[in-house]
N, C-alpha and C positions, 0 to 999 in steps of 0.2 A: 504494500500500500504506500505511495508516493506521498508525499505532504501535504500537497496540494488536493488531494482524493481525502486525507484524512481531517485536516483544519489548512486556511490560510492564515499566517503572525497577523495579527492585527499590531500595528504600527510598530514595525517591528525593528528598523532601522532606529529609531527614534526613543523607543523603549529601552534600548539596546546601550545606546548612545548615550542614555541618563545613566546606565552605570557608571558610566570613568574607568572603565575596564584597565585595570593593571595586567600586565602581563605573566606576570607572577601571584597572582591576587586569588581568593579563594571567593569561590562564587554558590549562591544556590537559584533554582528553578523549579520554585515553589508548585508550578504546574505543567507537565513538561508536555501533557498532550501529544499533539503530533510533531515536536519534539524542533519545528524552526525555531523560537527563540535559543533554544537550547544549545542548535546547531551554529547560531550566529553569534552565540558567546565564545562559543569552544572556536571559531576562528581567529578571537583576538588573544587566547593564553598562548605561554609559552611553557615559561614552568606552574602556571595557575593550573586549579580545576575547577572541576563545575559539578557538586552535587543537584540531582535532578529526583522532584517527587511528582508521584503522580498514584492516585488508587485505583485507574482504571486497567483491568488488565489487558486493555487494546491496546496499549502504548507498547507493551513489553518488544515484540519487534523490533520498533524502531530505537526503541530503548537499549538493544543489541548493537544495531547495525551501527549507532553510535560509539558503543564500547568495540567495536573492530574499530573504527574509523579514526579514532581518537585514544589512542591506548594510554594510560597512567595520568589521564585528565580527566576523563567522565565515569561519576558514578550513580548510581542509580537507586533507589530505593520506592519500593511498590507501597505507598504508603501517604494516607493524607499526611495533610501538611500542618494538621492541629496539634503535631508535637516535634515539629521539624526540627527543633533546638535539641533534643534527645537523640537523635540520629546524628547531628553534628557532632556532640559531644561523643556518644560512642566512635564516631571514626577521625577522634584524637582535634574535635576541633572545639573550642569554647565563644570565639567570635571568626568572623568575616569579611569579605569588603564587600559586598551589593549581596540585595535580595531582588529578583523578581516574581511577581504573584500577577498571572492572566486572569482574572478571576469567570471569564465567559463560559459558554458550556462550548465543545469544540464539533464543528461542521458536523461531524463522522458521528459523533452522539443524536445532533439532532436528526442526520438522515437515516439513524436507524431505526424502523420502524419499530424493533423489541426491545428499544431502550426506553418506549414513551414518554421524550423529550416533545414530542411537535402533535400541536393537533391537528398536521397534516395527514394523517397515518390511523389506522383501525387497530392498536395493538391493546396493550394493558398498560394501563396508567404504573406505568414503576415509576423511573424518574430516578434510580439510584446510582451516582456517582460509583460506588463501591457492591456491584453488583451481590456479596455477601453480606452487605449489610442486614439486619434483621428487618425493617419497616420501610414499607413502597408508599406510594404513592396512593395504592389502591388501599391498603389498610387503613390511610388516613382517609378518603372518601366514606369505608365500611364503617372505620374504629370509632372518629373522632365524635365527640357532642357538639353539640349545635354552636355553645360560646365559643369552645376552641376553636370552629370552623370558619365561626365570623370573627373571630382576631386573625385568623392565619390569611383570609383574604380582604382584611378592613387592612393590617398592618404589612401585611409586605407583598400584597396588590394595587392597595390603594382603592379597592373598589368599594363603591359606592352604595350595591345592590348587595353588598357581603351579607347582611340577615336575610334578607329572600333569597340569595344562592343556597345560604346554608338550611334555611329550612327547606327547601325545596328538595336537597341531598337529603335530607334525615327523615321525607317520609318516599321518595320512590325507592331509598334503600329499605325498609320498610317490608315493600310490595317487592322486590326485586335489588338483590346486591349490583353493586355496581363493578362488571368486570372488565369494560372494553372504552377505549377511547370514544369510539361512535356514539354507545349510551350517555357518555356524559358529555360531549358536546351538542349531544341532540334535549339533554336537560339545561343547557346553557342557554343555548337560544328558546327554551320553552319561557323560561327566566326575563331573560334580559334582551329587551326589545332596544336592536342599535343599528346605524347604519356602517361604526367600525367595530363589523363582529372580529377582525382579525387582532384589531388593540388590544378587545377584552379576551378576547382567547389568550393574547400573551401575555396579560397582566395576571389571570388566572391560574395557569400553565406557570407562570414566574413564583407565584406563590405557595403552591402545592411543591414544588422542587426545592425552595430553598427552605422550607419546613420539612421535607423526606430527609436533607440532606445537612438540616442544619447550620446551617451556609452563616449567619449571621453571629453564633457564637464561637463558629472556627474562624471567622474570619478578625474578631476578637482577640483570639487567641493569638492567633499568629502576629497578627500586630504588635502584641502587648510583649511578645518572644521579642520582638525585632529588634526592639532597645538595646538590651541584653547581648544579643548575637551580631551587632554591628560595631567592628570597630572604629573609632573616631575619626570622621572624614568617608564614611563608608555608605552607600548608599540604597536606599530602598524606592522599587520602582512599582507600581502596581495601575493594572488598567480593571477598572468598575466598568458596570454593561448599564445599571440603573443609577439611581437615584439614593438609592436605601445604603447599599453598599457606597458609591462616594461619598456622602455625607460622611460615614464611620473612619474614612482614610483621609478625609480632610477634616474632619475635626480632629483626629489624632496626630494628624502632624501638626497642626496648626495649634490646638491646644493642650494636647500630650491628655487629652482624656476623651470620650466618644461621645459628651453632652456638651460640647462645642461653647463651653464654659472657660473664660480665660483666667487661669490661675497666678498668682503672683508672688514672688518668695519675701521675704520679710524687707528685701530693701525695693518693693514694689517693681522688680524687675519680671518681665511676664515669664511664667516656669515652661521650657521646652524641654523636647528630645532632640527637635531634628530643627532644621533650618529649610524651609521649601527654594526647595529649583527653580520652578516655576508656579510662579504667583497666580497664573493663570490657566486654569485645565487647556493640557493638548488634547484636542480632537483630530479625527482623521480628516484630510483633506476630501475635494468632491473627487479627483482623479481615483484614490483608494476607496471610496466609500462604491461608486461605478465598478470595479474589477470584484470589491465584495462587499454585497449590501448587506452582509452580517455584522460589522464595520459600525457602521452608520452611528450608533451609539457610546461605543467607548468613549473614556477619559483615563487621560494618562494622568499620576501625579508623581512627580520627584523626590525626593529629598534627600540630604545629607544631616547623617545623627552626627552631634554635634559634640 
């Protein structure tokens, strides 16, 4: 499977670029996917390497074909990235120079039709990053209660109609489990009368995955690692897809906490971690967003811990 068959880098020169790549410099690849960012770090070391995580086991592959290509430079670990500082430390490292975190889902996920990423597709609602994980997507439709189901799509869909989706789910489950993509996009539109059915499919579709998959308290995690595992002048580069997710990575560079609250030490100086790159989110351009309109939404943010 070619790169391009599996995920396109989303701004990948430029994501890349915000490391300050040392040539000797010790690196991680918090999402190695279909492994271009990863391949475009490991062309600027010399005696550097490049730890690479990823928990999907589609990657392993390419994840090979890397360790021929690149010997005594790239390593790899099949493994979220909610304890990435533990795997560093195991292979003798305690800090780094650059983090990068892709946080999007990658091409090859969404076109699988048995991974139930897209509600393009008739399959079963999974949705799980870690296909061994114990809790799909489909359990949260069958499991959840009604509150739960309207915070998981009031807060990290944003949608509007989250009490009528959710009751709506809690009695055709009821009358009939929910097993198949088809059934519940055909209760969606039973629901929600709109002209962009495909926003609320995404905004739906966005919610149930990063509740299957937890996405906002690893993403947490990892952040609050970064501190820690970056050495001085080192730097951390991460591209968000929404809204929910940038807010957490720009309030934490910006205020070294995730309530986007400016704290200040006793000589009124404001408390950081990091010093931002750039002040101002990178977006892709129209040329990149035209070759991949999966693109369209990213934001890169920089930083250097301080």
């Amino acid at each position: 499977m070619s790169e391009s068959e599996y995920h396109i880098p989303v701004l990948l020169h430029k994501s890349v670029d915000g490391l300050n790549i040392k040539p000797d410099g010790i690196y991680a690849d918090l999402t190695f996917g279909g492994g271009g960012h990863a391949q475009e770090i490991l062309t600027h070391l010399k005696q550097g390497k490049l730890f690479a995580f990823d928990q999907d086991e589609d990657v392993t592959k390419k994840a090979n074909e890397l360790y021929e290509k690149f010997p005594g430079k790239f390593f790899f670990f099949k493994a979220n990235f909610e304890y990435f500082s533990n795997f560093l430390h195991y292979a003798g490292y305690k800090s780094i120079d650059g983090i990068l975190a892709d946080l999007g889902v990658s091409s090859h996920q969404f076109n699988d039709s048995e991974r139930g990423f897209s509600f393009r597709f008739d399959g079963i609602p999974d949705m799980r990053m870690n296909r061994k994980a114990k809790k799909s997507s489909v359990d949260i439709l069958n499991e959840y209660d009604e509150e739960e189901l309207i915070h998981i799509f009031r807060t990290y869909g944003e949608i509007k109609s989250a009490k009528k989706l959710s009751a709506a789910i809690i009695h055709k489950r009821e009358v009939k489990k929910i097993e198949t993509l088809k059934q519940f996009n055909a209760l969606i539109d039973e629901v929600i009368k709109t002209k962009k059915t495909n926003k609320i499919y995404a905004q739906i579709y966005q919610a149930l995955r990063i509740e299957t998959n937890n996405e906002t308290e690893v993403l947490k995690k990892m952040l609050s690692q970064s501190v820690n595992c970056l050495n001085s002048g080192g730097r951390l580069v991460v591209l968000s897809y929404h809204s929910l997710e940038d807010r957490l990575v720009k309030n934490f560079i910006k205020y070294r906490n995730f309530d986007g609250v400016q704290k200040k030490d006793i000589y009124g100086n404001p408390e950081k971690y990091f010093k931002e790159i750039n002040k101002k989110v990178i977006v892709p351009d129209e040329e990149e967003i035209e070759k991949n309109n999966r693109s369209r939404s990213a934001k890169l943010r920089i930083a250097e811990r301080i």
